[in-house]
N, C-alpha and C positions, 0 to 999 in steps of 0.2 A: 504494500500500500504506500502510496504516495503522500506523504503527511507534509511537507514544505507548502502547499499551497495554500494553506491555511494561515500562516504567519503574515502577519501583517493587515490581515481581516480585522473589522468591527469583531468582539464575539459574537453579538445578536446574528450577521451574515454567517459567522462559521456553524453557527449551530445550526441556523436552518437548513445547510449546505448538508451536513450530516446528518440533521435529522431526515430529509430529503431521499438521501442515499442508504440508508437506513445502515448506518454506523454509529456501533457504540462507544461512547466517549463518555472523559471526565473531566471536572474542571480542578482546575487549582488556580488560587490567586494570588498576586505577590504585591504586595506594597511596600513602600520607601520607609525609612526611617520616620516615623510617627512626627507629623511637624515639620520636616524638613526641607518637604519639596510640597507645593501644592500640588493637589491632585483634584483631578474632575472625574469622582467612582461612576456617574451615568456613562463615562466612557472606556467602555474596556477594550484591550484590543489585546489579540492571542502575538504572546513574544516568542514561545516556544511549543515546539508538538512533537512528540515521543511514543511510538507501539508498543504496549507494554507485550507481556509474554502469554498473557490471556486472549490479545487481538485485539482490547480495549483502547484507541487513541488519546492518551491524556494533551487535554490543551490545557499549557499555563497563560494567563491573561494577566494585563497589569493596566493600570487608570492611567492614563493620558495626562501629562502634567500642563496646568492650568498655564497658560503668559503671563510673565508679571513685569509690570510696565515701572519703571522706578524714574 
C-alpha cells in the first residue's frame, strides 16, 4: 500500500479518502510544547503515515500553527 499520499492532506480529506476506499486507519496527534507555538487545533493536517503489521494505516496529524504578526 501506498501510504505517502496522504501527507500533507487536511485530515478531514485523508479520512474521507480512506474511509472511501474502505481502509483501516488510526489517528495519532502531536502537539508543540504547551504554549509555545500557537496553534489552530480546527486545522489538522496528516505529517506522517506508517502500515502497521496488522494492515492498519496509522496517520499522525498535527495543528497548523497560527501567523503571528508582531
Amino acid at each position: 500500500m501506498i501510504t505517502t499520499e496522504y501527507v500533507g492532506l487536511c485530515a478531514i480529506d485523508a479520512i474521507e479518502r480512506l474511509n472511501s476506499r474502505n481502509i483501516k486507519f488510526e489517528m495519532k496527534y502531536t502537539v508543540p510544547i504547551k504554549g509555545f507555538f500557537k496553534v489552530n487545533p480546527d486545522m489538522l493536517y496528516i505529517i506522517r503515515t506508517r502500515e502497521l503489521k496488522n494492515g492498519i494505516l496509522e496517520l499522525t496529524s498535527a495543528a497548523k500553527m497560527r501567523k503571528e504578526v508582531l
